[in-house]
C-alpha positions, 0 to 999 in steps of 0.5 A: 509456497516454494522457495522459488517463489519468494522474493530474496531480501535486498532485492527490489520489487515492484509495489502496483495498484492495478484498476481495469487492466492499468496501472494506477501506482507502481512503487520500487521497493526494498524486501526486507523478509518473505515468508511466503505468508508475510512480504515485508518491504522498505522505503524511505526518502529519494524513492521514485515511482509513479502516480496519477497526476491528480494525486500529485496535485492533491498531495503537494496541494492539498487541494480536497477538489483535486484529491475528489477528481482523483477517484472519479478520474479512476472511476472514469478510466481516465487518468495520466501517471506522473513520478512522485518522489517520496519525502521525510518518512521512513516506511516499512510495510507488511503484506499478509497473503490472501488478506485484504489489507496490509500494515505499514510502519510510519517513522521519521527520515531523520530521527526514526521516531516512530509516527504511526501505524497505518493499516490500508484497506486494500485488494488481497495482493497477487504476486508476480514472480522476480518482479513484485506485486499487484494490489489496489488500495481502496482509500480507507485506513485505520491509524494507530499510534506507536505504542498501540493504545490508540486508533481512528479511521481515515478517509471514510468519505474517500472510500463512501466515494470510492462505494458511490462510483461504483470502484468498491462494489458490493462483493468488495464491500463485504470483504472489506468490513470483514476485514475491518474487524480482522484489523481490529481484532489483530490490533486488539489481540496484539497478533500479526504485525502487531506482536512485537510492537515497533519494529526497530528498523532504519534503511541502511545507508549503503543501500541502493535507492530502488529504482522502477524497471521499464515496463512497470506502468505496462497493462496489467490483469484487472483486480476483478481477477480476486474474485473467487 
């Protein structure tokens, strides 16, 4: 990849889930590192972006029944976009090229006490030149603790669900317990983001909050598009 085409650090980019040709979150956010082979991105409270309305409810609620209408409204095609502010944690998030899931740094907002590791399972990222990148999360995550020791699966019944409406098909199914085990393995092998153990990081204060530009929910290409 040429130079051209990686994202400089300090520049904002935009983070998207993309399904059936829409836009299901879009996500300012801080580049940190970009080698080309891994995208690295900041944020941290006071962020806006964009998200279904019913992940709205079921996140300020905690209403299982709305978090449930959630995924069939994207199944359905059939949802609304709402802004969410992000609140009380800090995040750094490494994107790895071709790969179909990305591993995030959870700390605190206020005493940047390490929380979590948190790997998404999600659609192998495309990127879209001076703006960010296009991806879809597909529910299921493995959380890992800060020193690495320990870890459990999150959001099985989501992704069983996601399996059910037909959201994660059989192709995509493959590729996702492939990636279970490359998880597994770079956790075991203390390899990709895992190298160096926790990362030492905190948002500078003079940093600008990363803001969306317009356009951001505009129609996108469909995920079907990573197929080979």
């Amino acid at each position: 990849m040429t130079d051209t085409n990686l994202f400089r650090p300090g520049a904002t980019v935009v983070r998207r889930d993309v399904h059936a040709g829409r836009v299901w979150t879009a996500m300012p956010q801080r580049v940190i590192d970009d080698t080309g082979h891994v995208l690295t991105l900041a944020y941290w409270p006071g962020i806006e972006s964009l998200a279904p309305a019913t992940w709205i409810t079921s996140t300020r609620t905690g209403d299982d029944t709305a978090r449930r209408q959630c995924l069939a409204d994207l199944a359905a095609g059939a949802w609304t976009l709402g802004p969410h502010r992000w609140e009380n944690t800090e995040l750094l998030s490494h994107f790895l090229a071709g790969e179909w899931f990305s591993v995030h740094c959870f700390q605190d907002a206020i005493t940047h006490e390490p929380l979590r590791w948190y790997v998404n399972f999600e659609h192998p990222y495309r990127r879209r030149p001076g703006v960010g990148i296009d991806t879809m999360d597909l529910a299921l995550d493995l959380v890992i603790t800060p020193d690495l020791a320990g870890h459990h699966w999150k959001d099985q019944q989501e992704y069983a669900q996601l399996r059910r409406l037909g959201v994660v098909d059989d192709y995509v199914g493959r590729q996702i317990e492939r990636a279970r085990g490359r998880a597994i393995g770079m956790l075991d092998d203390r390899t990709g983001p895992f190298a160096g153990g926790w990362p030492t990081w905190a948002p500078d204060p003079s940093w600008p909050l990363p803001t969306l530009p317009p356009g951001a929910d505009e129609a996108a290409t469909s995920a079907t598009a990573y197929r080979p």
